[in-house]
Structures are given as C-alpha cells and as structure tokens.
C-alpha positions in Angstrom: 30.6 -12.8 -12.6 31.6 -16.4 -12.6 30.7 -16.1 -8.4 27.6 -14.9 -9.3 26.5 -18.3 -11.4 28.0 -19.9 -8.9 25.9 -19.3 -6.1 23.0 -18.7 -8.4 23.5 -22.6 -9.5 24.0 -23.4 -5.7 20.7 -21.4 -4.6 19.1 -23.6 -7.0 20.5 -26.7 -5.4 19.1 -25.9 -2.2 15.9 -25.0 -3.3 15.3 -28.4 -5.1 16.5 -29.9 -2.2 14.2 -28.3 0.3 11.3 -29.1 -2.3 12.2 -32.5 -2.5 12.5 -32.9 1.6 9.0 -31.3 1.6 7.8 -33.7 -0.7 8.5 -36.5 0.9 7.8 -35.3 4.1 4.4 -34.9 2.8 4.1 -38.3 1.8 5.4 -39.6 5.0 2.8 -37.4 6.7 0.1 -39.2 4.2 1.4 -42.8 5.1 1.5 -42.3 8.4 -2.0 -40.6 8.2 -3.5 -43.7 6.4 -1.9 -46.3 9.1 -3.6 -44.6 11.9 -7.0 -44.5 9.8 -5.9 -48.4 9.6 -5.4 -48.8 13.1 -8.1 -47.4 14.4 -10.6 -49.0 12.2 -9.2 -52.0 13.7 -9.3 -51.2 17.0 -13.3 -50.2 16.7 -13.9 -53.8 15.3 -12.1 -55.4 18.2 -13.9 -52.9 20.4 -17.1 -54.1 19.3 -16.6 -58.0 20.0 -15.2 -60.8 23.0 -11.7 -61.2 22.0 -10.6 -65.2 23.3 -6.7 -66.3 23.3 -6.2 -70.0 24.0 -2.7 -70.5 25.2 -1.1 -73.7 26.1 1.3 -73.7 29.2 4.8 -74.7 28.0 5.7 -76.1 31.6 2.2 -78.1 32.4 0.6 -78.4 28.8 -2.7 -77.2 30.3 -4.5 -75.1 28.3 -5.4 -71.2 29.4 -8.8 -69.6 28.3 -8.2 -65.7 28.4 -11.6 -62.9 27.4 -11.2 -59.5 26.9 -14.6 -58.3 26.5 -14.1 -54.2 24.9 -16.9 -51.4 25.6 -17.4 -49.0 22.7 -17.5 -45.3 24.1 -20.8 -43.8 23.5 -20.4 -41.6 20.4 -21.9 -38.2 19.8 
C-alpha cells in the first residue's frame, strides 16, 4: 500500500515535469519563431536598398567606400 502512493506520488512528479518541459519548449519554439519573423523583416528592408560602410584603414588612415547593392527575388 504505502508503494503504491509512492509511485503514484512519483508518476505525478514526472508528469508535471514532462508538462513543464513541454511548456517551455513551447515558448522557446514561439521566441525563436518571433526572432526569425524579426530577422527576416530585416533582411527584406536591407534587400530593398544600397547598403554603404565607410571604413577608415588603421595602418594608412585612408578611408574605404564599400556598396552592397541587394536584389529582391521576384515574389509570386
């Protein structure tokens, strides 16, 4: 008998754990779901426009002019 409530209380353990692991695996999914919506709204701004980056040599001090021009892919 006392065995019995025993791994009856255990069995409960577990299963709270396993619903809490699911949980938060859920929300992890969510996060990680929002970042990329993030990332990729990002990248379709940058997609859109000339990107410049004006770097200044460290050894010569003269100053470097890099474009990245992005193409959009046609959408459908």
């Amino acid at each position: 008998m006392v065995e019995n409530n025993k791994s009856d209380s255990v069995n409960q353990e577990q299963t709270l754990d396993i619903e809490r692991v699911k949980r938060r695996l859920d929300m992890l999914d969510q996060r990680l779901d929002n970042i990329d919506s993030m990332v990729t709204a990002v990248a379709e701004r940058i997609m859109n426009q000339p990107i410049t980056l004006n770097i200044t040599c460290p050894y010569c001090g003269k100053n470097i002019e890099i474009t990245i021009i992005g193409s959009e892919k046609p959408r459908a």
